[in-house]
PyMOL Python script that loads the backbone (N, CA, C, O; Angstrom):
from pymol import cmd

cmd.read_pdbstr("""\
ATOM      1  N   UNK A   1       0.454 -35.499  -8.026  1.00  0.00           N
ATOM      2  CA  UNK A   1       0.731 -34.124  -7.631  1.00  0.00           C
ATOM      3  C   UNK A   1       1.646 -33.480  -8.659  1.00  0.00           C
ATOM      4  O   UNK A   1       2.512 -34.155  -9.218  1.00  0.00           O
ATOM      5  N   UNK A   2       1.477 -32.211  -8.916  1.00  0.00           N
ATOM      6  CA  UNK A   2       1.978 -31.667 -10.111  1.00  0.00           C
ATOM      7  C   UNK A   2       2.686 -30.367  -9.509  1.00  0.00           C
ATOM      8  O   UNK A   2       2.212 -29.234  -9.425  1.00  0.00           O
ATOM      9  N   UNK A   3       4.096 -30.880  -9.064  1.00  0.00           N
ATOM     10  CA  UNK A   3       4.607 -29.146  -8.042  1.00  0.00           C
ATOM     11  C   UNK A   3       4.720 -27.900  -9.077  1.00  0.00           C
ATOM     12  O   UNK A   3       4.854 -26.798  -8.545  1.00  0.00           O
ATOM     13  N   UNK A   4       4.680 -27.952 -10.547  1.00  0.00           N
ATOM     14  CA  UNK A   4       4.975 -26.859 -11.270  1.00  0.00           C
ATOM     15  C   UNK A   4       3.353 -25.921 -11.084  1.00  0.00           C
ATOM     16  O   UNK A   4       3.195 -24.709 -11.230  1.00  0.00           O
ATOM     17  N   UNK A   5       2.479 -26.794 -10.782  1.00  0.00           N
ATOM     18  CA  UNK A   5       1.047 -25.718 -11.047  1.00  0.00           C
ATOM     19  C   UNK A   5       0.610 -25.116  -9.450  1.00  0.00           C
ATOM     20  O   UNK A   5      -0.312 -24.406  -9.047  1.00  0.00           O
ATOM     21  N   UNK A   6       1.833 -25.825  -8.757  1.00  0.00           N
ATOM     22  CA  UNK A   6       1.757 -25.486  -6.935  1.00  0.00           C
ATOM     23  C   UNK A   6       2.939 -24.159  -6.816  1.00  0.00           C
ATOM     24  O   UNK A   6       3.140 -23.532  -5.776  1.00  0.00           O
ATOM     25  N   UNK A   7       3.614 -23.924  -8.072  1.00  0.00           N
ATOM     26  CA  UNK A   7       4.294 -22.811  -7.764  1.00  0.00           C
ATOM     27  C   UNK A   7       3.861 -21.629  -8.365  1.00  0.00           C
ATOM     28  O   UNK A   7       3.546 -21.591  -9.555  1.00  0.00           O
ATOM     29  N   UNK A   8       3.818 -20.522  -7.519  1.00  0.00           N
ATOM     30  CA  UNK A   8       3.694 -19.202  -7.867  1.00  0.00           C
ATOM     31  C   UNK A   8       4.083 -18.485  -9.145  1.00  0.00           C
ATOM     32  O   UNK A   8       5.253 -18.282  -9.469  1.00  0.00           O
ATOM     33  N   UNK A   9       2.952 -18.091  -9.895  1.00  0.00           N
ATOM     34  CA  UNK A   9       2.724 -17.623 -11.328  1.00  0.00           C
ATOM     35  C   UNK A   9       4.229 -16.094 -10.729  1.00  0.00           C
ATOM     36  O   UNK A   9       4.792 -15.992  -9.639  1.00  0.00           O
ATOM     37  N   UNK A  10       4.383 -15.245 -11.946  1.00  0.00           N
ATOM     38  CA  UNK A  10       5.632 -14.289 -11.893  1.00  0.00           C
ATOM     39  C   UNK A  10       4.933 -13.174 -11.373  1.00  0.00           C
ATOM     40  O   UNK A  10       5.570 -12.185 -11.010  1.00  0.00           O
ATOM     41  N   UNK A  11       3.139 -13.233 -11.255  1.00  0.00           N
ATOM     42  CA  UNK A  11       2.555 -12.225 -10.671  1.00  0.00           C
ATOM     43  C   UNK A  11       2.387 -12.072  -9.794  1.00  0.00           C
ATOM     44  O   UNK A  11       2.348 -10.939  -9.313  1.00  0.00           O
ATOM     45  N   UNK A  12       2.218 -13.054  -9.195  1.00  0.00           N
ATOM     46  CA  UNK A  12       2.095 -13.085  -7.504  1.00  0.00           C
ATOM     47  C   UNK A  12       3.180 -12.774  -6.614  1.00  0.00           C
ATOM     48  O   UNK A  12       4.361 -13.118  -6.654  1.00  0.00           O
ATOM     49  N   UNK A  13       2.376 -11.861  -5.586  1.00  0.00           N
ATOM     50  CA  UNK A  13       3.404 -11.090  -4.345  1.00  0.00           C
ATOM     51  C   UNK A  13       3.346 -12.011  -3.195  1.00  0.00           C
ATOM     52  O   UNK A  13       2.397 -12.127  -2.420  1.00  0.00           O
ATOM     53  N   UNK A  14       4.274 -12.544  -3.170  1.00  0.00           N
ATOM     54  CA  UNK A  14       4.701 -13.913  -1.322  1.00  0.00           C
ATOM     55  C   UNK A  14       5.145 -12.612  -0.611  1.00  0.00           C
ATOM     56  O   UNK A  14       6.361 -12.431  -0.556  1.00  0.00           O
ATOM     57  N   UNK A  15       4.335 -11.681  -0.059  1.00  0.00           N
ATOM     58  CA  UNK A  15       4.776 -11.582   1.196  1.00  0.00           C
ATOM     59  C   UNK A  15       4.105 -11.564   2.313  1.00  0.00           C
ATOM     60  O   UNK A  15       2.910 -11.854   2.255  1.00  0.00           O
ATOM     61  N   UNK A  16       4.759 -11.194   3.713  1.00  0.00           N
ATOM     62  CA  UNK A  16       5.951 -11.373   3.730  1.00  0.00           C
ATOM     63  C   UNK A  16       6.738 -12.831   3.687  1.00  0.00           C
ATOM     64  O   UNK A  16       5.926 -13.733   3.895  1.00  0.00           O
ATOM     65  N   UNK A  17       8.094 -13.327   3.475  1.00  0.00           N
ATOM     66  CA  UNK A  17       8.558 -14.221   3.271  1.00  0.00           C
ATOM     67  C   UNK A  17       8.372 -15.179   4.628  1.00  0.00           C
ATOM     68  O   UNK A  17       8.061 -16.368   4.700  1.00  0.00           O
ATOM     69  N   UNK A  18       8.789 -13.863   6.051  1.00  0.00           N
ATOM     70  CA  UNK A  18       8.585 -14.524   7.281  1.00  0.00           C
ATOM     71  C   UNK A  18       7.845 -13.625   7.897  1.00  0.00           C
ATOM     72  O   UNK A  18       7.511 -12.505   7.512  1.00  0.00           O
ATOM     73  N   UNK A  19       7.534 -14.356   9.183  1.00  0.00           N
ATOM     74  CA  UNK A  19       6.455 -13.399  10.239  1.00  0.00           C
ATOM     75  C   UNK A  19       7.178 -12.313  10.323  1.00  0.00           C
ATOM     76  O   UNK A  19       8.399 -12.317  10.166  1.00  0.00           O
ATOM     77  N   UNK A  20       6.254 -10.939  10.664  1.00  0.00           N
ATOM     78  CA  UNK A  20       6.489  -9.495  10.876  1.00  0.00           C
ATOM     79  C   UNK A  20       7.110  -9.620  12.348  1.00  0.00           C
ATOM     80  O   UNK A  20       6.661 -10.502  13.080  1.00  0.00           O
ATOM     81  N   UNK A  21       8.036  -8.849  12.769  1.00  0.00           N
ATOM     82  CA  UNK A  21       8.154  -8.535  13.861  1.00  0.00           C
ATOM     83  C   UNK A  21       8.016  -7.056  14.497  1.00  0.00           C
ATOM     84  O   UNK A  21       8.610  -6.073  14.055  1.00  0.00           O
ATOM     85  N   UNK A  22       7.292  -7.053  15.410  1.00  0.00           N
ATOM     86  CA  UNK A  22       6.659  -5.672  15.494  1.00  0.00           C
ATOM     87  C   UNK A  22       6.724  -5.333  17.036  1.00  0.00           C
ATOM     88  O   UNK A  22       6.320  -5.939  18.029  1.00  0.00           O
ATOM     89  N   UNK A  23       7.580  -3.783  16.808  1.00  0.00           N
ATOM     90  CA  UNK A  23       7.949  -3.763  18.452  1.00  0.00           C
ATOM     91  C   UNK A  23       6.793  -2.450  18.853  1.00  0.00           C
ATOM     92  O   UNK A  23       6.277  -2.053  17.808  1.00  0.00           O
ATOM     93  N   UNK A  24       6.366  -1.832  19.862  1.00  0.00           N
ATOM     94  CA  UNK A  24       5.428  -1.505  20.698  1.00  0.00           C
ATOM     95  C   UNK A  24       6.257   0.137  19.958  1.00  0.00           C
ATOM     96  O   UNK A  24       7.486   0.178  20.013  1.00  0.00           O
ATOM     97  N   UNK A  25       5.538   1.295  19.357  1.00  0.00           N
ATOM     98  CA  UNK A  25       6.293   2.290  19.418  1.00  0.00           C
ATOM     99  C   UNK A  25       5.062   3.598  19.799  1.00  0.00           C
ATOM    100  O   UNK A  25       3.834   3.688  19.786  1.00  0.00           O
ATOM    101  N   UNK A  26       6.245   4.495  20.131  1.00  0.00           N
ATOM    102  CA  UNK A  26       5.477   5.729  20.439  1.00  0.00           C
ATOM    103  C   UNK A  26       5.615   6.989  19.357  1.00  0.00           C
ATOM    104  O   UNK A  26       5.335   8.179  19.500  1.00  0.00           O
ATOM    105  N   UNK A  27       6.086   6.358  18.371  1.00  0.00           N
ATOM    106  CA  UNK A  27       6.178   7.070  17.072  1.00  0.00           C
ATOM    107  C   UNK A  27       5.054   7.229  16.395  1.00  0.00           C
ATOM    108  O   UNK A  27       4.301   6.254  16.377  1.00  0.00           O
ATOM    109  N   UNK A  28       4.690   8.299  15.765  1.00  0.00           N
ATOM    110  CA  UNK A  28       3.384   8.734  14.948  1.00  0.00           C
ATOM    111  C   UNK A  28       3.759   7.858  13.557  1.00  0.00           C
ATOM    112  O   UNK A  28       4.792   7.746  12.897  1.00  0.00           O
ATOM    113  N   UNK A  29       2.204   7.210  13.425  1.00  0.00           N
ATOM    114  CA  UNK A  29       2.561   6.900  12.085  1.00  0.00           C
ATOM    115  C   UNK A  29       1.982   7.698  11.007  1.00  0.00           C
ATOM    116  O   UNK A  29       0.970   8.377  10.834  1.00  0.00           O
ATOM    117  N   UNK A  30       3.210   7.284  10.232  1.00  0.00           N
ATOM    118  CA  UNK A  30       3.767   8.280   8.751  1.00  0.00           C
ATOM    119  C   UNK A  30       2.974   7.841   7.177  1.00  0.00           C
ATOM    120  O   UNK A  30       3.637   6.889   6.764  1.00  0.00           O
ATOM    121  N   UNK A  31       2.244   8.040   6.519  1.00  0.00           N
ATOM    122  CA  UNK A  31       2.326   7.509   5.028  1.00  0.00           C
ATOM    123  C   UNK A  31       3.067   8.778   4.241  1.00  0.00           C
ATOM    124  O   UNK A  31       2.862   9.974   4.449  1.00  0.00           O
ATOM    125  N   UNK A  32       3.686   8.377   3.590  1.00  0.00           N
ATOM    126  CA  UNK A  32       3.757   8.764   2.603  1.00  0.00           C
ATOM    127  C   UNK A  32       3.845   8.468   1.385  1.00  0.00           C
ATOM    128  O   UNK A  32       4.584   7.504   1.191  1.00  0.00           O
ATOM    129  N   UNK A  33       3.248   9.044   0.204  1.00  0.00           N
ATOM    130  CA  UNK A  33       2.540   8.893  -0.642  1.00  0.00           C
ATOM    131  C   UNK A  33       3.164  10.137  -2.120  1.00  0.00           C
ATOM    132  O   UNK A  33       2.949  11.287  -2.502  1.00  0.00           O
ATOM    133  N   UNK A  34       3.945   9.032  -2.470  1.00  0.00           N
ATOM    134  CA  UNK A  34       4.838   9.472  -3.867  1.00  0.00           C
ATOM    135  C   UNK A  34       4.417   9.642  -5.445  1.00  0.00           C
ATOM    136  O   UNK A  34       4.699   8.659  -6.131  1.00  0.00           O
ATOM    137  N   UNK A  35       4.068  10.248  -5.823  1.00  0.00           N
ATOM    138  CA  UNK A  35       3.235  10.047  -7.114  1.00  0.00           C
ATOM    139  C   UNK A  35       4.355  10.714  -8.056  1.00  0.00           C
ATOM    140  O   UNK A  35       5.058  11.552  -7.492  1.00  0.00           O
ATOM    141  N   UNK A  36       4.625  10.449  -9.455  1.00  0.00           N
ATOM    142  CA  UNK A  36       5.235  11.162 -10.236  1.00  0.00           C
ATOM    143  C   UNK A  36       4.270  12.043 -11.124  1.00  0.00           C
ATOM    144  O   UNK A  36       3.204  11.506 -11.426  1.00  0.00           O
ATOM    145  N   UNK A  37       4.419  12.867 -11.419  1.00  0.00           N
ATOM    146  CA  UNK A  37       3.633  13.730 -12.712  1.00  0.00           C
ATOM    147  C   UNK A  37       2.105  13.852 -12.222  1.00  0.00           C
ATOM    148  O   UNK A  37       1.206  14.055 -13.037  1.00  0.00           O
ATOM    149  N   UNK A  38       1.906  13.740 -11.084  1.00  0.00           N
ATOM    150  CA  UNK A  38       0.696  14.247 -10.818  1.00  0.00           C
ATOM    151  C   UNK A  38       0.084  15.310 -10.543  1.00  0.00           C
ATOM    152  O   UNK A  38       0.859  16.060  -9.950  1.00  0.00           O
ATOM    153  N   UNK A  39      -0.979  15.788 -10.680  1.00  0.00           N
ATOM    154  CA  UNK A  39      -1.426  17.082 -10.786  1.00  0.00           C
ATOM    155  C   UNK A  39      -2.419  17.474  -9.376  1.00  0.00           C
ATOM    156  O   UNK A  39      -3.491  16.876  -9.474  1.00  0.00           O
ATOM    157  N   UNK A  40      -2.367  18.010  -8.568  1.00  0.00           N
ATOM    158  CA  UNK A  40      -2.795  18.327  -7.267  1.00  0.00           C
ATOM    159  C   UNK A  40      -4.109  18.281  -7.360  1.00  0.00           C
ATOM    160  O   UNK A  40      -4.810  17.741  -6.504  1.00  0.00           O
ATOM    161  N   UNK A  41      -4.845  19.204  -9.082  1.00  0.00           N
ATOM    162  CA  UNK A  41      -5.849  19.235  -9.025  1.00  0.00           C
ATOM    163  C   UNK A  41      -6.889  18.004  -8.870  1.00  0.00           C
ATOM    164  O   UNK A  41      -8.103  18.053  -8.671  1.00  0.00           O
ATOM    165  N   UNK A  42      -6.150  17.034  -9.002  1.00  0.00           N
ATOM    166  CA  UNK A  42      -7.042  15.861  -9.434  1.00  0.00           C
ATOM    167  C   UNK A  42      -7.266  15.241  -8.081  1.00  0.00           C
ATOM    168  O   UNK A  42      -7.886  14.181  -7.997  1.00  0.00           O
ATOM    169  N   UNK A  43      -6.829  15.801  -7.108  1.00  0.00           N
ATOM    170  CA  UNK A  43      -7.167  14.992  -5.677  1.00  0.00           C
ATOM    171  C   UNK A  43      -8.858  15.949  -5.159  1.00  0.00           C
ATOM    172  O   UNK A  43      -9.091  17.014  -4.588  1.00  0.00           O
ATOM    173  N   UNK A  44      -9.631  14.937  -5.696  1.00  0.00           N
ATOM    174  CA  UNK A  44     -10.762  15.314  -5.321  1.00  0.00           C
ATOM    175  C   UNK A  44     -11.873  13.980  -4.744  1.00  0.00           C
ATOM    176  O   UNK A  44     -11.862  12.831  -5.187  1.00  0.00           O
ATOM    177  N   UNK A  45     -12.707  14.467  -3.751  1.00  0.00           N
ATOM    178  CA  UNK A  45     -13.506  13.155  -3.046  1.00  0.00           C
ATOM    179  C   UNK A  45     -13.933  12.495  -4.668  1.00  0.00           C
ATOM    180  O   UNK A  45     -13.838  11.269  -4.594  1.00  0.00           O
ATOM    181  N   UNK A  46     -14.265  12.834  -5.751  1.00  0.00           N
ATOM    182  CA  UNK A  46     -14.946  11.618  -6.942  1.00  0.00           C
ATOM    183  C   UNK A  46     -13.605  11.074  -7.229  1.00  0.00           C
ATOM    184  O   UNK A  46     -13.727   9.863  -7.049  1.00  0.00           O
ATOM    185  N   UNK A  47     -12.596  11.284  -7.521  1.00  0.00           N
ATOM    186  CA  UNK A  47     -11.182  10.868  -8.639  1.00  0.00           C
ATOM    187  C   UNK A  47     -10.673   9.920  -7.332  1.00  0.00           C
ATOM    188  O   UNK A  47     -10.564   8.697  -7.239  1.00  0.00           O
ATOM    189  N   UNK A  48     -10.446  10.853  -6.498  1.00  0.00           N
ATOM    190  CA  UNK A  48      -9.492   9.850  -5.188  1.00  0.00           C
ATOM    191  C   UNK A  48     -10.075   9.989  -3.654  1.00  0.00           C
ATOM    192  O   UNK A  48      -9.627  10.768  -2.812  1.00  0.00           O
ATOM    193  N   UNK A  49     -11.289   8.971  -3.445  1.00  0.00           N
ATOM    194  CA  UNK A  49     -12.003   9.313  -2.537  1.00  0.00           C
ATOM    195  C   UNK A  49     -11.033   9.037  -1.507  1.00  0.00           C
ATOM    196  O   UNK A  49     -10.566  10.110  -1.125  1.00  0.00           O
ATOM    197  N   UNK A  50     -10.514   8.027  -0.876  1.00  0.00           N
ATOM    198  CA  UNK A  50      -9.803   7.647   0.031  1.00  0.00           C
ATOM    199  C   UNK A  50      -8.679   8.880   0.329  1.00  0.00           C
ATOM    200  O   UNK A  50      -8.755   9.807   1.136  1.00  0.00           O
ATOM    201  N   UNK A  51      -7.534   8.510  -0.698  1.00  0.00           N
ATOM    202  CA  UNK A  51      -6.922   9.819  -0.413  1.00  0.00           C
ATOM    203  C   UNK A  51      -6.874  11.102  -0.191  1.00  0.00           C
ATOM    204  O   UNK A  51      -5.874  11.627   0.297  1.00  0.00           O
ATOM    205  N   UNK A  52      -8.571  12.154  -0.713  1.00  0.00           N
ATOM    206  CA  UNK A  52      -8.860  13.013  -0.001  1.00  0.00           C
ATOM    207  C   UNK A  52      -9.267  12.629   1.097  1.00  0.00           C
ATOM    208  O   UNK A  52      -9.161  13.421   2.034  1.00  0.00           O
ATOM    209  N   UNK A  53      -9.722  11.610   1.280  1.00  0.00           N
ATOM    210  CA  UNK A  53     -10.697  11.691   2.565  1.00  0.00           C
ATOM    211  C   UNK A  53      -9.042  11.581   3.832  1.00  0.00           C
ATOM    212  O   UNK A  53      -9.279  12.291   4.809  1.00  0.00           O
ATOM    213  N   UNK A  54      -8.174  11.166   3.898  1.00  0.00           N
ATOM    214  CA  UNK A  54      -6.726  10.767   4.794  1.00  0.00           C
ATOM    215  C   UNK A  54      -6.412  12.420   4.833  1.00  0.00           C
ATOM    216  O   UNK A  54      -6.307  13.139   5.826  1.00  0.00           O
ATOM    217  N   UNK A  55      -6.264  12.876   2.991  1.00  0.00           N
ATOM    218  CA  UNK A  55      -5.644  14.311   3.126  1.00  0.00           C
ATOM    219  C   UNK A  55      -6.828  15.439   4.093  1.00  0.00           C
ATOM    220  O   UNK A  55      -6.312  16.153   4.954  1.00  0.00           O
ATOM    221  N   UNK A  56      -8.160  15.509   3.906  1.00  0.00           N
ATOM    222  CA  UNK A  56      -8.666  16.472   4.627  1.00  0.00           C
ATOM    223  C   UNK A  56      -8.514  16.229   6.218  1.00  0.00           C
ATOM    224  O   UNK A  56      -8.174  17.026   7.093  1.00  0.00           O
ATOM    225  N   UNK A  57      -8.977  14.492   6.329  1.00  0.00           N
ATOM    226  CA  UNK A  57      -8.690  14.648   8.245  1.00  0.00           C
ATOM    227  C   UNK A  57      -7.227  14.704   8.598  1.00  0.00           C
ATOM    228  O   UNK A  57      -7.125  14.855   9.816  1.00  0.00           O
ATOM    229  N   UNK A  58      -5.878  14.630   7.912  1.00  0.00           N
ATOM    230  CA  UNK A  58      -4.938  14.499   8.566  1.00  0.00           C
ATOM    231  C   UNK A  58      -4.185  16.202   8.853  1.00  0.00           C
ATOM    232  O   UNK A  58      -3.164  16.319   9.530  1.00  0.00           O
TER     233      UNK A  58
END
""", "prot")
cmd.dss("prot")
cmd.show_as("cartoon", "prot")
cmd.util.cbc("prot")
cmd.orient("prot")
């Protein structure tokens, strides 16, 4: 057994570390969605299908 090729390369994301704990809420959920230097125009169904598609139904 070779534990150096059993440990996680510097790319890889471990999460979460432990189980989620998740309580029952009546809060709306929120994304928000931070971009720097981006240009509004470019949110279109071909460039960013997903994200128009969240921005038109929400």
């Amino acid at each position: 057994m070779n534990p150096i090729a059993d440990m996680p390369s510097s790319t890889d994301v471990i999460y979460p570390l432990h189980p989620l704990k998740v309580k029952d809420s009546k809060r709306p959920n929120i994304i928000f969605i931070f971009i720097d230097s981006w240009n509004k125009r470019t949110l279109t169904p071909e460039t960013m299908p997903n994200v128009y598609r969240v921005a038109t139904e929400s």
